[in-house]
TIMAR-332614 format. One record per residue (C-alpha): residue in one letter; x, y, z. Coordinates in steps of 0.2 Angstrom, whole numbers, plus 2048, in hexadecimal, padded with zeros to 3 digits. Layout:
<nodes>
AXYZ...
</nodes>
This chain:
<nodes>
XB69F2D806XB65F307F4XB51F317F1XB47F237EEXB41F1C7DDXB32F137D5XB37F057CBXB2BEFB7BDXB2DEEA7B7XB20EDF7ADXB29ED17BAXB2FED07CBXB3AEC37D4XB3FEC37E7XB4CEB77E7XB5AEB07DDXB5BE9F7DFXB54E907D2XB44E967D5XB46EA77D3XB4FEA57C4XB4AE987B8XB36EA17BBXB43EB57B7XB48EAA7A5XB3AEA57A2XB2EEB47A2XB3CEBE79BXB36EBD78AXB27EC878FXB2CED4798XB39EDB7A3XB3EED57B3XB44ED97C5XB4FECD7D0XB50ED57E0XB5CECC7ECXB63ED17FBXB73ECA7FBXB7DEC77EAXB73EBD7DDXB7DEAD7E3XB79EAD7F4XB6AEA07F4XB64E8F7FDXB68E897EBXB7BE8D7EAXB7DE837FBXB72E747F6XB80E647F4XB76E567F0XB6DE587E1XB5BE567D6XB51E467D8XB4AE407C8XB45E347C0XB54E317B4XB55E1C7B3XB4EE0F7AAXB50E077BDXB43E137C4XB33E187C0XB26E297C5XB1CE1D7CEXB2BE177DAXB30E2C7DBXB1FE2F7E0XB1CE227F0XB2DE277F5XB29E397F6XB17E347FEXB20E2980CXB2DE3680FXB1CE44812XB15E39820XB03E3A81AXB02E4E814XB0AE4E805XAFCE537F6XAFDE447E9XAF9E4C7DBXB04E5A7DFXB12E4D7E2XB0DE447D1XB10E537C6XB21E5A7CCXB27E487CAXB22E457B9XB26E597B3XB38E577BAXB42E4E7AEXB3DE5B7A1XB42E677ABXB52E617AFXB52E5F79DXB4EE7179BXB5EE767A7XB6AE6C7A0XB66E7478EXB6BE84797XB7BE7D79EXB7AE757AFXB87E667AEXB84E577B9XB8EE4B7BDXB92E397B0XB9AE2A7B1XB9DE1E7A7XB91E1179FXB96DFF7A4XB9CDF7794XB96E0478AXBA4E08781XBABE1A788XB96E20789XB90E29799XB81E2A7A1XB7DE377B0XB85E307C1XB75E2C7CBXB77E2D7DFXB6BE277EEXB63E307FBXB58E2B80BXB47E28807XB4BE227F7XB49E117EFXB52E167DDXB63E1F7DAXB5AE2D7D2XB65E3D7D9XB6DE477CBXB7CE537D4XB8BE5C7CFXB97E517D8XB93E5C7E9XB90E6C7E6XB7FE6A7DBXB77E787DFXB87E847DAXB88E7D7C9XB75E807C7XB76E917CCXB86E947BFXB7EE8E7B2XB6AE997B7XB74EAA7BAXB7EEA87ABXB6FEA67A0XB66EB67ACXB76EC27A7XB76EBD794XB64EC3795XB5FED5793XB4DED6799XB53ED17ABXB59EDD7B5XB62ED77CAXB61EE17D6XB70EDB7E3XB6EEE17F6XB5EEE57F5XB53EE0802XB3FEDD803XB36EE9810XB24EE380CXB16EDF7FEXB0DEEA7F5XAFAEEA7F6XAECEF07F0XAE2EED801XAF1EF680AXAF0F057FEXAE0F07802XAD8F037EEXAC7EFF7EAXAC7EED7E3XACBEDA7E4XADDEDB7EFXAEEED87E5XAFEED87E7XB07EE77DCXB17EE97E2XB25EE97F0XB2DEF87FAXB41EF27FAXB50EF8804XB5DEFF7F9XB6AEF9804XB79F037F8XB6FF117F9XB65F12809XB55F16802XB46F0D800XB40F0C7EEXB2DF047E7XB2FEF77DAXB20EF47D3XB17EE57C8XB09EDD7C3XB10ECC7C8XB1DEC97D7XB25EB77D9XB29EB67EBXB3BEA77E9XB43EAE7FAXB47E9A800XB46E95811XB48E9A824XB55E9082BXB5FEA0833XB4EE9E83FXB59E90849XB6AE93852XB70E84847XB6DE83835XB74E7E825XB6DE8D81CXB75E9D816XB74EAB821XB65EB3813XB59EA5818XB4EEAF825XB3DEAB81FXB3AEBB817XB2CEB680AXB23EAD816XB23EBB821XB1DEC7814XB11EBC80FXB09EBA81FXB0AECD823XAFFECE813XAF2EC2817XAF9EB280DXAF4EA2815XB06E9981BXB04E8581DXB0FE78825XB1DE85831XB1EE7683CXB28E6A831XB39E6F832XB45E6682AXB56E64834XB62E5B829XB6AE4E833XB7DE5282EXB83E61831XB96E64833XB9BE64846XBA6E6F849XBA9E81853XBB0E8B844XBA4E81836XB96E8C833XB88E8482BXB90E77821XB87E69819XB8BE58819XB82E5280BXB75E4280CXB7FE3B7FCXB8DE36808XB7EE2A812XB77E25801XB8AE217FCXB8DE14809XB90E22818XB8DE1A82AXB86E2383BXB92E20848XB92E2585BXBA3E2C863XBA6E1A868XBA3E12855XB91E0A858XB89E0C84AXB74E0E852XB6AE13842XB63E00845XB5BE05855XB4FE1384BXB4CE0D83AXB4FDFC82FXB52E08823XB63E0C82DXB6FE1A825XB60E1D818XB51E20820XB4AE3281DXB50E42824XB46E43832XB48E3283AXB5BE35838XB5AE4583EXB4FE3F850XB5CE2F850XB6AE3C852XB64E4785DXB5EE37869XB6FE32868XB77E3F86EXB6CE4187DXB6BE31880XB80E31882XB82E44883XB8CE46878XB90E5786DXB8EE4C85BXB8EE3C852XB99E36844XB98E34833XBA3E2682DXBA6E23819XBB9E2081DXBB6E0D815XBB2E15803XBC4E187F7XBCBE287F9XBC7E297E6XBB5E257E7XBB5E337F4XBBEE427EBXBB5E3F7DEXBA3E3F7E5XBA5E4C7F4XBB3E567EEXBACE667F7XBA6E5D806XBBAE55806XBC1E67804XBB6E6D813XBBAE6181DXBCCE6081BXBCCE75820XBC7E6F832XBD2E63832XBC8E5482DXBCDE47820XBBCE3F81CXBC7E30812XBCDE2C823XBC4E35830XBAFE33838XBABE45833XBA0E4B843XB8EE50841XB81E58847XB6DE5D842XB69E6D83DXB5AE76834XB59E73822XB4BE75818XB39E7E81DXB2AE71816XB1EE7C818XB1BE8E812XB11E9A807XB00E91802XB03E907EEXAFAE837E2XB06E797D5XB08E897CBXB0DE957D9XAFDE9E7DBXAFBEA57EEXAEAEAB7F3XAF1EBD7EFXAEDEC57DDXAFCEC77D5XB09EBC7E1XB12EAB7DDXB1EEA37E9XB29E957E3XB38E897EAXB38E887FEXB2EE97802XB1EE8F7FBXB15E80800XB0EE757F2XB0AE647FBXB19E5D7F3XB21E5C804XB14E57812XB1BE55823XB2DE5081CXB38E5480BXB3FE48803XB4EE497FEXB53E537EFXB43E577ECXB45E697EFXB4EE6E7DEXB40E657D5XB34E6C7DCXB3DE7D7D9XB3EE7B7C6XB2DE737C3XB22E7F7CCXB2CE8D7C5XB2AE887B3XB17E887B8XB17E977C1XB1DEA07B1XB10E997A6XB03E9C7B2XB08EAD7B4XB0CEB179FXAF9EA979CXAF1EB87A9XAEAEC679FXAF1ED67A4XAECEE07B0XAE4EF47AEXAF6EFE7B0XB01F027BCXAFCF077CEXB01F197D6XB0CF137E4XB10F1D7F2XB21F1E7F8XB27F17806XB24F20818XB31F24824XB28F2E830XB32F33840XB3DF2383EXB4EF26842XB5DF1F840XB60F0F84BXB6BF1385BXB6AF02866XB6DEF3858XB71EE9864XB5FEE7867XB5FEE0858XB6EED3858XB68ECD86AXB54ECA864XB5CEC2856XB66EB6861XB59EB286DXB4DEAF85FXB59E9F857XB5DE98869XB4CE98870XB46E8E85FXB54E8385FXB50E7F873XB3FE7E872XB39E7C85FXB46E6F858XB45E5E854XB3DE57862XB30E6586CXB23E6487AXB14E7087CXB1BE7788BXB2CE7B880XB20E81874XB16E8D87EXB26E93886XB2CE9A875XB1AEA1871XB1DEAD87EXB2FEB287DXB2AEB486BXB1BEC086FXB26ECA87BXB35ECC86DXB27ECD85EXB23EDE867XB33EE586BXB36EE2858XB27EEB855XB2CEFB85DXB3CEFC858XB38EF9845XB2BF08847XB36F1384DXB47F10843XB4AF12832XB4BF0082CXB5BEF882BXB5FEE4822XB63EDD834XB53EE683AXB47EDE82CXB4FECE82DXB4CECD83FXB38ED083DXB37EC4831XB41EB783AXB37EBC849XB26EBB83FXB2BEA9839XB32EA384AXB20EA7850XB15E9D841XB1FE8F845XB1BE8D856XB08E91854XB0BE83846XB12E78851XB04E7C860XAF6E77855XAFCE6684EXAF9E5C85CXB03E4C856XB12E48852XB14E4683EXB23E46835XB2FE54839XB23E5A846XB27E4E857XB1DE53865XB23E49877XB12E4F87EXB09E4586BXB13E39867XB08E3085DXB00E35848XAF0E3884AXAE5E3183BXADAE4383EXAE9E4D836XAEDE3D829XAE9E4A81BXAEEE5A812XAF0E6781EXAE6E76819XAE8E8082BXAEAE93828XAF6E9F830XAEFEB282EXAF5EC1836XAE3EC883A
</nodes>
């Protein structure tokens, strides 16, 4: 183990996907930046999203339609004029992204004479075709076209395999003066050594949580991490009890974690059971289209209601050229498991998608915390309420990080670095029973998919509080008297998170959007409103 370094940057980034890096490109012009990321700078929530931006692109559609789509969507605790901004900054933005290179799919204009226009889709929850993707892998070609524009600039430095222990603050340190965050102590996973990397300004863009369920459509990366340190810090989190489970997730024993994409519903794709009645009609007029979380609650009824292992997803009566060329990835995917989705029901299943709620920001990132943004899915604007809409995520990303930039470039600067200490090891030693760690883990992402999933009940509830309490401190002890290891941090985050979630949940006594209760069925008009609850560590 070599010894540990200090590192100083004007700018610091935890995360590389659309977040993290259109706010690195843009504040590179004053300064130098960090991206610390603890995979390779491709590994993100981004590189895996398929369907696309939703924007406002069409003569056909309008902000206004946009903006009561996305309202509808929220159930009541989206904040409107939070949801009013992103939709009218976007098309710039978009604007901005393809000027750097992102290429989104075209097709041609109707009797225009060989012209294109950009090959608008449909999701659920939308009234307009206003989803711009990259046939199906939209969020690869935005990545390609961010980290090519990161490497051609100098002032930007990533650091790959590095992973986030905790925040830097002034309170922790023990300094006089109003608490801010300085800073981050990092595993240097090629080296073994935790180095300081220190800032005036740190963007937390670290994405989601999904790896907190047994079934997810995440990455393995998605553990929660920025929430985790967040709260550890003090930073009010917002929302943890509305988890997005996508409805479509592949269905298959050696599929991990693949994504059927919504597009193939909004192109016509039709919910079937293993018998080939279609029941989308018996849960919402809407049928195939409805948002997420009604899909998602039709599915999993379904399948209890006939015990079956998954439903179908038929799209068989589309050309096999109209399919190849929309869902060439998802074709490819398929055909690897032996399904050909031009003549076969691809089988599906619900899985957890996308964290709604998060890190208490405004529009422009801002936390509570001095000197701490947070961006993309980590952070909670309003813009989601109690359900995302579809595609809104990657708009959300771009806006608020284009904001968070100019906030952060109009601050004045602060009075000079801050001595940091260096990180303690004490009489840690290296770990000698990781299966303590692999079996927490385990446990953790089965007794939230059992008891914390789509449909929940306080007894469920309560049960997972206290499993969770008993793990929380057997993690405890062990991470204080090991040296710290990746699979060790992940698992206190992912246990951290597992635990906001269900106090989340506890508290919102109704059911609202992704939240369903069996014990409160019902919205209440009490929690009709922007939720402003606060989870501290005290």
């Amino acid at each position: 183990m070599s010894s540990a370094q200090t590192h100083s940057f004007d700018f610091i980034v935890l995360g590389s996907g659309v977040a993290g890096l259109t706010y690195a490109l843009e504040v590179a012009h004053r300064g130098t930046v960090a991206i610390i990321t603890k995979k390779n700078r491709a590994d993100s929530n981004t590189n895996w999203a398929q369907g696309g931006i939703a924007s406002v692109t069409s003569r056909e559609d309008s902000f206004e339609l946009h903006v009561q789509d996305t309202l509808e969507a929220g159930a009541g605790l989206c904040r409107e004029s939070v949801v009013r901004t992103i939709v009218e900054e976007g098309p710039e933005r978009i604007a901005e992204l393809m000027r750097l290179g992102a290429q989104f799919s075209e097709r041609d204009i109707p009797g225009g004479g060989g012209r294109r226009e950009l090959d608008l889709t449909k999701e659920g929850g939308h009234s307009k075709r206003r989803i711009l993707h990259a046939a199906d892998a939209t969020g690869r070609e935005i990545e390609r076209a961010l980290l090519a524009a990161v490497a051609a600039n100098p002032a930007i430095t990533v650091f790959e395999n590095h992973l986030v222990i905790d925040l830097i603050t002034t309170a922790k340190l023990g300094l006089a003066g109003p608490n801010r965050c300085i800073g981050v102590y990092v595993l240097n996973n090629p080296e073994g050594r935790v180095d300081v990397f220190q800032s005036p300004a740190v963007l937390l863009a670290t994405g989601g949580c999904g790896k907190v369920y047994l079934y997810t459509t995440n990455p393995d990366i998605a553990t929660g991490d920025g929430v985790a340190m967040a709260y550890r810090a003090g930073v009010p989190i917002l929302n943890m009890e509305f988890i997005q489970f996508h409805p479509t997730c592949l269905f298959h024993p050696k599929a991990k974690s693949f994504l059927i994409s919504e597009a193939v519903r909004g192109e016509g794709g039709l919910l079937r059971t293993s018998g080939g009645e279609r029941f989308m009609q018996r849960y919402d007029a809407r049928l195939e289209l409805a948002p997420r979380d009604i899909v998602a609650r039709a599915i999993d009824s379904e399948m209890k209601r006939t015990g079956a292992d998954c439903v179908y997803l038929d799209i068989t009566h589309r050309s096999h050229e109209f399919i190849l060329s929309h869902f060439p990835t998802i074709h490819a995917r398929c055909l690897e498991f032996g399904i050909d989705m031009t003549k076969d029901w691809i089988p599906v299943v619900p899985a957890a998608h996308y964290q709604c709620g998060g890190v208490a920001t405004d529009l422009d990132g801002q936390t509570s915390l001095d000197g701490l943004f947070a961006v993309g899915e980590v952070a909670c604007t309003g813009l989601h309420g109690a359900n995302r809409l579809a595609s809104n995520s990657l708009l959300e990303a771009l806006v608020c990080s284009h904001r968070a930039a100019q906030r952060v470039l109009s601050l004045p600067g602060t009075s000079g670095p801050v001595a940091i200490p260096p990180w303690q090891t004490g009489q840690a030693t290296d770990p000698d029973e990781m299966v303590v760690v692999s079996h927490n883990w385990d446990e953790i992402r089965r007794l939230m998919w059992d008891y914390v999933g789509i449909v929940r009940t306080t007894k469920r509830l309560r049960r997972a509080q206290k499993r969770l309490a008993n793990l929380q401190e057997e993690i405890r002890e062990y991470y204080w008297d090991f040296i710290v290891t990746a699979d060790l941090l992940e698992l206190r985050n992912l246990a951290t998170v597992a635990e906001i979630i269900v106090a989340s949940a506890l508290q919102r006594t109704e059911s609202r959007g992704l939240h369903c209760n069996r014990d409160f069925p019902e919205s209440e008009l009490g929690w009709n409103q922007v939720d402003t609850r606060e989870c501290r560590e005290e």
